[in-house]
N, C-alpha and C positions, 0 to 999 in steps of 0.2 A: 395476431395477438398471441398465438400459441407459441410462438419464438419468444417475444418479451416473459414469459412464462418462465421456458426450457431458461433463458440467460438468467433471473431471479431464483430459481431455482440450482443450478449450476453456482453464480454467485456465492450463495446462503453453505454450500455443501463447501466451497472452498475456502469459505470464513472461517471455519471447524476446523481448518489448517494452522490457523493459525497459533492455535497453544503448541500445536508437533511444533511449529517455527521456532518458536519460542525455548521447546526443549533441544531443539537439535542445535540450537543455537549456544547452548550451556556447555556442546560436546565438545574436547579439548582437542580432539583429531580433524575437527571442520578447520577447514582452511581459511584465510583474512577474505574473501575475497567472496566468501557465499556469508560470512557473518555479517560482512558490510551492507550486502543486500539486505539478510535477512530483519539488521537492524532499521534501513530506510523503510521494509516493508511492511512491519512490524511498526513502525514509528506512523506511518500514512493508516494505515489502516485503524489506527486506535486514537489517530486526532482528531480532537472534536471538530476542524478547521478542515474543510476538504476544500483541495486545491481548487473544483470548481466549485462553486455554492450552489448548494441546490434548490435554490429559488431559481435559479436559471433555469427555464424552461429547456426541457430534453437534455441539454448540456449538464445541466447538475447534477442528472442521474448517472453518468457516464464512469466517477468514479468508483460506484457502488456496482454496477453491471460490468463493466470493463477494466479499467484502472486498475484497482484492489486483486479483482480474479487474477490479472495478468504477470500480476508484481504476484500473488502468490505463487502462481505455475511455477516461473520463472526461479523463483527461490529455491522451489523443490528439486525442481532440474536441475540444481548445484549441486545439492546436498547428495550423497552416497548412498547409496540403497541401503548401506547395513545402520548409518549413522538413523537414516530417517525413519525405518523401522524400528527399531531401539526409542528413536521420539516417540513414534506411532504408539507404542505400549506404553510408555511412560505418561503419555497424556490422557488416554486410557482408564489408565488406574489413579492416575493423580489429578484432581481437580482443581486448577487454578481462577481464578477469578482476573483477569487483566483491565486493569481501568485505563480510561482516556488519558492521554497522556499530553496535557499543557504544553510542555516543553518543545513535543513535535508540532503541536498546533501551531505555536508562536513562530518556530522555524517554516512551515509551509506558507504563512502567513508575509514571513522575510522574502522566500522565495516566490511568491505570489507580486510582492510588493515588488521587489525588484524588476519581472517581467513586465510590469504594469510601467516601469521608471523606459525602461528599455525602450518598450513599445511608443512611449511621449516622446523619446527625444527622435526617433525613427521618424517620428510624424511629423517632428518640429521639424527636422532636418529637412523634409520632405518638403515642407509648407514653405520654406525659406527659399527651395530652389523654383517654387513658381512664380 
């Protein structure tokens, strides 16, 4: 239990990443290539629509504990230490409010759908050769 704790706890601290994401992502010296992330990471984590639903017993919590953390790490890991410091104070001092964002919902939603399309015709395909 004290791990599920340490990962909620962990999780919750690198949520708080994400306005720096968000500022470092404004900076005109970041490269295509951590903005891209930063925008899927940034887009997942503020969708109301998680890829797993978390009615899903243990699977649903996965994006919230795992998923989200990981897509943040990973974002930072791009970004440059002067760029992300320069976020780090800017968000700091500036308080944003970032809401849910539909538009990624809808898209995880497409991307959900399609794996779900994928995964039928696998099956069909499957069923057809017994």
């Amino acid at each position: 239990m004290k791990i599920l704790i340490k990962l909620k706890n962990k999780a919750k601290m690198l949520k708080k990443e994400i306005t720096t994401l968000y500022y470092a992502y404004q900076d005109p010296k970041l490269s295509l290539l951590p903005k891209l992330i930063i925008i899927f990471t940034i887009g997942y984590a503020l969708s109301p629509i998680d890829l797993i639903p978390d009615f899903i017993p243990i699977w649903g919590q996965l994006d919230d504990l795992i998923i989200i953390p990981l897509l943040i790490t990973f974002s930072i890991n791009l970004i440059p230490d002067k760029i992300m410091e320069d976020a780090r104070k800017k968000a700091l001092n500036t308080q944003i409010k970032l809401k849910k964002n539909w538009f990624f919902g809808l898209l995880f939603i497409l991307i959900w759908g399609l794996i779900l399309i994928k995964v039928l015709f696998v099956l069909i395909n499957f069923l057809k050769k017994l």
